[in-house]
N, C-alpha and C positions, 0 to 999 in steps of 0.2 A: 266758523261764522255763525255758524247756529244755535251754538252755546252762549257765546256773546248776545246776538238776538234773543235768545228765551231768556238770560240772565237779567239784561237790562227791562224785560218786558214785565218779568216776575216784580223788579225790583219799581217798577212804577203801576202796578195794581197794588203792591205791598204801601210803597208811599200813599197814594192816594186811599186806600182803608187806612193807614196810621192816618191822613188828619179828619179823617171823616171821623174815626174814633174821637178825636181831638174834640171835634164840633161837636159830639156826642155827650163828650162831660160837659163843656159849657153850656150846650142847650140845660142840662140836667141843674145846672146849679144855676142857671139863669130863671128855672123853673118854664121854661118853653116847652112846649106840645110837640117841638116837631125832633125832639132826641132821641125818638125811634126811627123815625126813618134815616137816619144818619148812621143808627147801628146797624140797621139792614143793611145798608150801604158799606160799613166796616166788615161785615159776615161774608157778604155776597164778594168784597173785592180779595179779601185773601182767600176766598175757597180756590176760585179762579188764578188766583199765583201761584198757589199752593199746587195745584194742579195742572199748574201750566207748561211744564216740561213734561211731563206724564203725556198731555193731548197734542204737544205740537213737536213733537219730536221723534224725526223717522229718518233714518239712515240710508235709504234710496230717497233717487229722485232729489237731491241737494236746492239744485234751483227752483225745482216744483214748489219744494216745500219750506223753503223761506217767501217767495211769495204767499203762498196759503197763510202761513201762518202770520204777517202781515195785516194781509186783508182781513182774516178772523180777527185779530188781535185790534182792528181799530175798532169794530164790530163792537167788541167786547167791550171795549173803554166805553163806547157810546152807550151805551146801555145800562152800563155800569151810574157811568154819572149822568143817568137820565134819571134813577133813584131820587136823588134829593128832591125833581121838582114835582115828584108825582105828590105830594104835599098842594101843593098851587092846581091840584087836577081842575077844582071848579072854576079858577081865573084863564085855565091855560086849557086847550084840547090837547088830545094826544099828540097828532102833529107837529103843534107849535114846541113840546115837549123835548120830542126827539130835536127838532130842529135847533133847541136851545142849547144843548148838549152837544147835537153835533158842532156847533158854531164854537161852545167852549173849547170841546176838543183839539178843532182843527185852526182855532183862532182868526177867524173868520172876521169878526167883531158882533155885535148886538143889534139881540130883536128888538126890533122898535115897542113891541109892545112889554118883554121885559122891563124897558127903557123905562117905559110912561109908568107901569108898575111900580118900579124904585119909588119915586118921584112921589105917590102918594102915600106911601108908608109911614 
């Protein structure tokens, strides 16, 4: 069960750097400012796959440590795809940041003020 768990985990920090890479060229040939922070975002989420069976995989303690690794593991995502909007720092505070992220993650739905944000662009 753990292998499965760290497999699938690895393989959705790997997807999520593959399209942030993605957004990384377009911004680039779109000529956009913000195609670095999308590569940081591609560096940051496969270091974190890459090493993700390394930090979350321990042979005692089975049910301990699929919950842990769980809890760390949304942790991470959140964090992860909190990256792209620290771009918007001066529209968004930090809070709001985490919060937007966590809301994407756990699909929650939208901040109202991301909302109003779109809207003027």
């Amino acid at each position: 069960m753990q292998n499965l768990l760290n497999y699938s985990l690895q393989l959705t920090f790997y997807l999520y750097g593959g399209f942030a890479l993605l957004l990384s060229f377009k911004c680039i040939l779109s000529s956009s400012k913000n195609s670095s922070i999308f590569f940081i975002s591609f560096i940051v989420s496969f270091i974190i796959g890459y090493f993700f069976k390394v930090l979350f995989y321990n042979n005692k303690f089975k049910e301990k440590n699929l919950a842990i690794t769980i809890f760390l593991s949304w942790i991470l995502l959140i964090l992860v795809s909190a990256i792209p909007f620290f771009s918007y720092v001066d529209i968004f505070s930090i809070s709001d940041i985490f919060f937007i992220s966590t809301s994407f993650i756990t699909t929650t739905g939208f901040h109202h003020k991301l909302s109003t944000f779109l809207f003027y662009i």
